[in-house]
C-alpha positions in Angstrom: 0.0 0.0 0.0 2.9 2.6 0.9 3.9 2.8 -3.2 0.2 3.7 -4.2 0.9 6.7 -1.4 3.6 8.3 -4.1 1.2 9.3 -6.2 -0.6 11.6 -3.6 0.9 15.2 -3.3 -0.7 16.0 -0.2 0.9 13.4 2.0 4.3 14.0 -0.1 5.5 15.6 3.1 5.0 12.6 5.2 6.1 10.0 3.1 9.4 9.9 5.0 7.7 9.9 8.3 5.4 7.0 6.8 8.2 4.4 5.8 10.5 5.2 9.5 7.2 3.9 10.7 7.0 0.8 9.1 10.7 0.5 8.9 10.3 0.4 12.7 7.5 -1.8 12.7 9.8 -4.4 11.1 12.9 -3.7 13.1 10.9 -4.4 16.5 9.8 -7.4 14.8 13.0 -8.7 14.3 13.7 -7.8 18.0 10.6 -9.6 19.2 11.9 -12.5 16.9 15.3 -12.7 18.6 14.2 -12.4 22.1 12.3 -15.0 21.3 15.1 -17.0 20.0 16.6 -16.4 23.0 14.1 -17.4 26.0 14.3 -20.3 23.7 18.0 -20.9 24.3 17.7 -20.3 28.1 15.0 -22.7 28.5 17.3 -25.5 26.4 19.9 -24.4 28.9 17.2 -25.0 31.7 16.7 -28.1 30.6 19.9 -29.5 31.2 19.4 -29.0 35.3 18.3 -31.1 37.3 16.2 -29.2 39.9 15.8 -31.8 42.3 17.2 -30.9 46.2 19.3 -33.7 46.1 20.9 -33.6 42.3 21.6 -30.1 43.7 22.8 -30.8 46.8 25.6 -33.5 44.6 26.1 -30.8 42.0 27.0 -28.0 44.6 29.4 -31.1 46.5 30.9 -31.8 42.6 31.1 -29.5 39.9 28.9 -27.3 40.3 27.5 -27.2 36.5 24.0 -26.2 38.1 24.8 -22.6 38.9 26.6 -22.2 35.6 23.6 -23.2 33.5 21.6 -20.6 36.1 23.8 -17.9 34.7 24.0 -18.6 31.0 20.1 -18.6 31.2 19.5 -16.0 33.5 22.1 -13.6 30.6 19.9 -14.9 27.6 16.9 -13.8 29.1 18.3 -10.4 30.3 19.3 -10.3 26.7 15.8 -10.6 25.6 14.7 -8.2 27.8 17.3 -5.6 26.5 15.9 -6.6 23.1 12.1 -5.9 24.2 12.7 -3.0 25.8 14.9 -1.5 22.9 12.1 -2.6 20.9 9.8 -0.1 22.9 11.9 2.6 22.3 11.2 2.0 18.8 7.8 2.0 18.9 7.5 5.5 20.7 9.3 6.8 18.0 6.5 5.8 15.8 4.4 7.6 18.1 4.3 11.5 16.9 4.6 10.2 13.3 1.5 8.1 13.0 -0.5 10.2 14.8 0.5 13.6 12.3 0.2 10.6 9.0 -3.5 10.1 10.7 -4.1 13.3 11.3 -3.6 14.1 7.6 -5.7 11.0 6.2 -8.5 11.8 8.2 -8.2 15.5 7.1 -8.5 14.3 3.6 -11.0 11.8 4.0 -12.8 14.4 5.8 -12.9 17.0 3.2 -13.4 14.0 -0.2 -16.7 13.9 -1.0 -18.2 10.5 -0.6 -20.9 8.5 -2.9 -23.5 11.0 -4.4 -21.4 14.0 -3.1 -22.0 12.9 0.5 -19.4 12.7 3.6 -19.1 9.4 5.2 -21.3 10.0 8.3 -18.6 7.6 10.5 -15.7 9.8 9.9 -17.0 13.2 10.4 -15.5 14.8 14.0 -12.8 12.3 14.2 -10.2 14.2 14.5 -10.3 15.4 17.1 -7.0 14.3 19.8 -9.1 11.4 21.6 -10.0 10.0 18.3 -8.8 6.6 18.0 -7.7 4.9 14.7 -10.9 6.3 12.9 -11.9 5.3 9.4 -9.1 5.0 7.5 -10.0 3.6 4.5 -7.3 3.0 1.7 -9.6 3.1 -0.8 -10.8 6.5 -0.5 -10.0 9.1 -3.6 -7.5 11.1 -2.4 
């Protein structure tokens, strides 16, 4: 949908601001897709522990592998934690964008003249700042 937004001169402006956004949205993604990866690794790394009292109680008389295992987990899911929460700082970036790209549809939507000359009736007073994602519709003749 973002290439049939070229041809538009009035959200020529924003077109910039419209692919950071979902430029973003497939960066945080990713990160979701890697933290994932990684509470997947510190669970296989669970596995291999034994949480029994008395495995632990040999372990901590032996090697002591247990508390080694703890710590490779514990970092892989800090890591994913780093990765979610850089991922929010992502998406509040998106924040100001979408809201001045919205603000701008709904202008234009507000002002195109529906079927028979008519204003669709759902998307008049929407813009307003507590309006929520409104009728956006794609379609509309811009």
């Amino acid at each position: 949908m973002i290439e049939h937004l070229v041809a538009y001169p009035t959200v020529a402006d924003l077109l910039g601001d419209r692919h950071r956004i979902i430029s973003n949205d497939w960066q945080c993604a990713s990160l979701s897709s890697l933290a994932g990866r990684n509470i997947d690794r510190a669970l296989t790394v669970l596995a291999r522990v034994e949480f029994t009292p008395a495995v632990l109680r040999a372990d901590l008389a032996a090697d002591r592998l247990a508390p080694r295992y703890l710590f490779a987990a514990s970092e892989l899911i800090d890591h994913a934690a780093d990765l979610l929460a850089q991922s929010s700082v992502i998406t509040r970036d998106n924040e100001r964008r979408w809201r001045v790209f919205h603000q701008r549809i709904l202008e234009i939507t507000d002002a195109a003249p529906g079927p028979a000359g008519t204003v669709p009736p759902d998307s008049v007073g929407t813009a307003g700042p507590d309006a929520g994602p409104g009728p956006f519709v794609a379609t509309v003749a811009l």
